[in-house]
C-alpha positions, 0 to 999 in steps of 0.5 A, spaced: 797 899 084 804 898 079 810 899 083 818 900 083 822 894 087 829 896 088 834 890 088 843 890 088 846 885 083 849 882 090 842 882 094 842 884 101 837 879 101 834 873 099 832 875 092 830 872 086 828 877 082 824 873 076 820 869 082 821 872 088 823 878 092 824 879 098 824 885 103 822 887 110 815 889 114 817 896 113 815 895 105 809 890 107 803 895 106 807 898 100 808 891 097 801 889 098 799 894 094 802 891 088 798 884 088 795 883 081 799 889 078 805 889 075 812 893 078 819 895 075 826 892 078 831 898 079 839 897 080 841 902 085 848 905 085 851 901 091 851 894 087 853 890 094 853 892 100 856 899 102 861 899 095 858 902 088 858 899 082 850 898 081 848 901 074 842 906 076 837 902 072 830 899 070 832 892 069 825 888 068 818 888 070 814 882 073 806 881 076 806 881 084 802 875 085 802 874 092 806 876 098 808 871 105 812 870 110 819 868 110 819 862 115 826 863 118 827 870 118 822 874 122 819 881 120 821 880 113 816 877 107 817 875 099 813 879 094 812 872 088 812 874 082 810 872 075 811 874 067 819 876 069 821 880 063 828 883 063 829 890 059 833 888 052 835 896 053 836 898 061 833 904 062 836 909 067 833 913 073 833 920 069 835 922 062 838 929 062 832 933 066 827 927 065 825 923 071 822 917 068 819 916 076 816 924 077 817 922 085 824 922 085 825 929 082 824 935 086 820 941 085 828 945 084 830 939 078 834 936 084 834 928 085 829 927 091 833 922 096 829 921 101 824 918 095 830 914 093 831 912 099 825 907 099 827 900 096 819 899 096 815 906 091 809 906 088 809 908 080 803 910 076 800 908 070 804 912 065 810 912 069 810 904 068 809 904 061 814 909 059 819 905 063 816 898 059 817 901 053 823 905 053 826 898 056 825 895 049 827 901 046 823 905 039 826 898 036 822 891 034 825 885 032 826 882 026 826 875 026 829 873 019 835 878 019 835 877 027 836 884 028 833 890 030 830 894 025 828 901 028 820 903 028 814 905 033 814 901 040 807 897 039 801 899 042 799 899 049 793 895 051 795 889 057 802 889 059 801 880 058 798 882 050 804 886 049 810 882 053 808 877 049 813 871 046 814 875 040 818 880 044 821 875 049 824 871 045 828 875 041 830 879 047 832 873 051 835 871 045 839 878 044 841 878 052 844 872 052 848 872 046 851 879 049 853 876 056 857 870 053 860 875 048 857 870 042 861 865 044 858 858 046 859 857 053 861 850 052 866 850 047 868 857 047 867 858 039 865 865 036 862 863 029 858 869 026 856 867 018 857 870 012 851 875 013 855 877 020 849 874 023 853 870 029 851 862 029 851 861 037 843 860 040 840 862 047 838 855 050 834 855 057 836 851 062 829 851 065 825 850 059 819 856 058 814 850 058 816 848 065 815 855 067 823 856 066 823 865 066 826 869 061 832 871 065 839 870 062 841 867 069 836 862 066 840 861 060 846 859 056 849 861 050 851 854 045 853 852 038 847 849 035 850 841 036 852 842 043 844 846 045 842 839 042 846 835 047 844 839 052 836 839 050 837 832 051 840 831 057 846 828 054 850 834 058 848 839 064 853 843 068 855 843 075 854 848 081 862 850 080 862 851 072 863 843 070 861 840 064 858 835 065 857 829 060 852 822 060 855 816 062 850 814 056 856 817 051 856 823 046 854 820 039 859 821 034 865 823 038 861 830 040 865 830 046 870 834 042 866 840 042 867 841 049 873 846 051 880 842 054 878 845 062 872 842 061 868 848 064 863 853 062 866 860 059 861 864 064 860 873 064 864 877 068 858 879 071 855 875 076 848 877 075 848 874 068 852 867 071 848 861 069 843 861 077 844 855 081 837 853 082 835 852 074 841 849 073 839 844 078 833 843 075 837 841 068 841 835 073 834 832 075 829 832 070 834 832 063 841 830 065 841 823 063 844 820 069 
């Protein structure tokens, strides 16, 4: 059974939404519900505890592969999850009278808030599919131009036949360049071509052959040269933001292309900061120490 898992920018909990949610026993039957099935992220309007500022959106989607206990925390569980997508257009809760989830709207056309209330609800098929495809919008991406070019959503068939690599790397790519404003976070240039395509790229800090998910948390935006020091583990980044740089050495004074501060140009918003977790990874299996 596909479901909805609502999660705040700040969570309450431990969450980690691309490979685990956490929630309490009340949601546990609900959540169980879901394994082997895929449910959506929702960001309510309270981003962080008792404070506004959520965008009220669907934001991704992933596959519930097993649930288990929190050892340090009693009554409360984590929900793993697999195939982590986040939507390149995030869709919300209701457009105009329209309410992607049917459960939320009350037979008067009013919002129901007691349905709102649950962080945990399950989702029909339909209802899913009009959120994964609204999510990437009536657009497909156009790998030569490296712009969207308005045509019909694919055919449905799985939801991993149609999240494949050729939606998920052109909308990682579009979502990191956006959070960095199309600057490279390491020398805080903002070069676009003659063609107005912009020349910074969307790097991994966990690579995808090492089960890095799509997630802009889990991304950097670079200039071509300094994605190719940071593949080869000549520079990693600290927890505090750090440039940090191979006692081996930079080849050819490369060490010229990193800002004076000697810091990362990071998002104002801090769900799209590069996550302390990835950016260890890139310290202990790249970084040439």
């Amino acid at each position: 059974m596909k479901g909805v898992f609502t999660t705040r920018v700040v969570p309450e909990y431990d969450d980690l939404p691309e490979r685990h949610y956490h929630f309490p026993r009340t949601y546990l039957r609900q959540v169980e519900r879901c394994i082997g099935d895929w449910v959506v992220y929702y960001e309510p309007r309270r981003s962080s505890g008792h404070q506004p500022g959520g965008r009220q959106v669907y934001f991704a989607t992933a596959m519930v592969t097993g649930v288990r206990q929190d050892p340090h925390r009693p009554n409360h569980y984590y929900a793993d999850v697999q195939g982590y997508f986040e939507f390149p257009d995030p869709v919300p809760f209701r457009d105009g009278p329209h309410y992607y989830e049917s459960l939320l709207r009350r037979p008067d056309g009013a919002t129901n808030k007691g349905a709102f209330g649950r962080a945990v609800r399950g989702l029909p098929d339909d209802e899913f599919w009009a959120i994964l495809q609204a999510g990437i919008a009536s657009d497909v991406f156009d790998e030569e131009a490296d712009n969207l070019v308005a045509q019909p959503p694919p055919e449905r068939t799985t939801v991993e036949t149609f999240l494949n690599r050729k939606v998920r790397d052109p909308s990682f790519r579009r979502l990191v360049r956006q959070a960095y404003d199309l600057r490279c976070a390491v020398s805080g240039l903002r070069l676009v071509n003659g063609g107005g395509r912009p020349e910074v790229q969307a790097a991994h800090i966990m690579p995808v052959e090492h089960d890095g998910p799509d997630t802009v948390r889990n991304g950097v935006a670079l200039s071509g040269t300094v994605h190719w020091m940071f593949d080869r583990g000549l520079i990693s980044f600290g927890d505090d933001g750090s440039i940090l740089t191979s006692p081996h050495g930079l080849p050819d004074d490369m060490d010229r292309l990193i800002r004076p501060e000697r810091r990362l140009l990071t998002p104002d918003h801090p769900a799209f900061r590069p996550h302390p977790g990835y950016l260890a990874w890139h310290r202990d299996h790249v970084y040439k120490r």
